[in-house]
N, C-alpha and C positions, 0 to 999 in steps of 0.2 A: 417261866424259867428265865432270869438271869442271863445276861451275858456270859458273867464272871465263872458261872454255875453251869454250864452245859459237859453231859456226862460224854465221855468219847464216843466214837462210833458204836452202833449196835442194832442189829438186823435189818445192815444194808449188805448187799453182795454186788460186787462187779466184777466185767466181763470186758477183756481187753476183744476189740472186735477187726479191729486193723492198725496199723502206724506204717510211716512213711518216714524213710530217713533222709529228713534234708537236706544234709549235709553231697547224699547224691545229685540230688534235685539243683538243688541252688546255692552258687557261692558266697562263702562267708557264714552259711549253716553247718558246718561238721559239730556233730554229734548233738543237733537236736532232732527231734520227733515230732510230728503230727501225728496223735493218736485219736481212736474214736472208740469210746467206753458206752457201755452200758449198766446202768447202776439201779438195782432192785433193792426196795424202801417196804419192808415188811410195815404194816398194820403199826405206827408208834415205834418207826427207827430213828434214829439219829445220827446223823453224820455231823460230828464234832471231832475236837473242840473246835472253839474258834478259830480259823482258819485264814490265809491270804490266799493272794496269786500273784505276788510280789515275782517277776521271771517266769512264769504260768499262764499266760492269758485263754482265753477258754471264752466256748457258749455252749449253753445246755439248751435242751429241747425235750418238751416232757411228750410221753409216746402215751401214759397211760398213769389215771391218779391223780392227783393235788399233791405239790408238795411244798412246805410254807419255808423262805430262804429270812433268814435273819441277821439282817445289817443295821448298823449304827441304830440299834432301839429301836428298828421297825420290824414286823413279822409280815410278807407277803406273800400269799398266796397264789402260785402258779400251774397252771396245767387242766386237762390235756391241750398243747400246741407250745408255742414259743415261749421261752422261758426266760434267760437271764444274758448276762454279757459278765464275765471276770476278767475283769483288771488290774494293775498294780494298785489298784484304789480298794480291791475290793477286800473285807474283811469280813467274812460269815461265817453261819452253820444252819444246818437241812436240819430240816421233819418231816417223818408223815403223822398229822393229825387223823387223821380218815381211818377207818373203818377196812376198808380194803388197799393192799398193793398199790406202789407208785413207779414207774418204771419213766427214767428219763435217759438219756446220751445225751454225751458229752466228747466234745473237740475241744485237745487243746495243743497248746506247743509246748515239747520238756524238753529239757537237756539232762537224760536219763542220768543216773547214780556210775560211774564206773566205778566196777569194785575192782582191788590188787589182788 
């Protein structure tokens, strides 16, 4: 599958597991998060489209499964154990190829949406 061609998300499910507002913690963070997700990759899900973490930085850690990360025209395959690093650099999207369930978590830092 294409870059240009990757369908949206579809039979992943996450699970916010905790967040910590920094903004408490440490000066000069008001109203970012350290959050820590848990995200389930049915049998041939995808988490697309293409995506950054341009203001997101994040690492994932795979608990359970393969799940194959695809940047700049390489597909790699990750898991079960350490997984990735997202940076302002980085521009992917997820699969699970496999046969069975992918289950990874993920930390990162946001600066949630306030609505009005």
């Amino acid at each position: 599958m294409s870059e240009e061609r990757v369908p949206p998300s579809q039979g992943v499910t996450s699970e916010l597991l905790a967040s910590v507002d920094l903004g408490a913690e440490i000066d000069g963070m008001a109203g970012w998060q350290l959050r820590l997700r848990r995200f389930t990759f049915a049998p041939g899900a995808v988490f697309g489209p293409m995506h950054d973490h341009s203001g997101r930085p994040g690492l994932v850690f795979i608990l359970d499964g393969v799940i194959t990360d695809h940047r700049d025209g390489v597909a790699t395959d990750y898991g079960p154990g350490p997984g990735w690093a997202e940076d302002h650099g980085t521009r992917h999207w997820l699969e699970n190829r496999r046969e069975d369930a992918a289950v990874e978590v993920s930390f990162d830092l946001v600066q949630p949406v306030i609505q009005a």
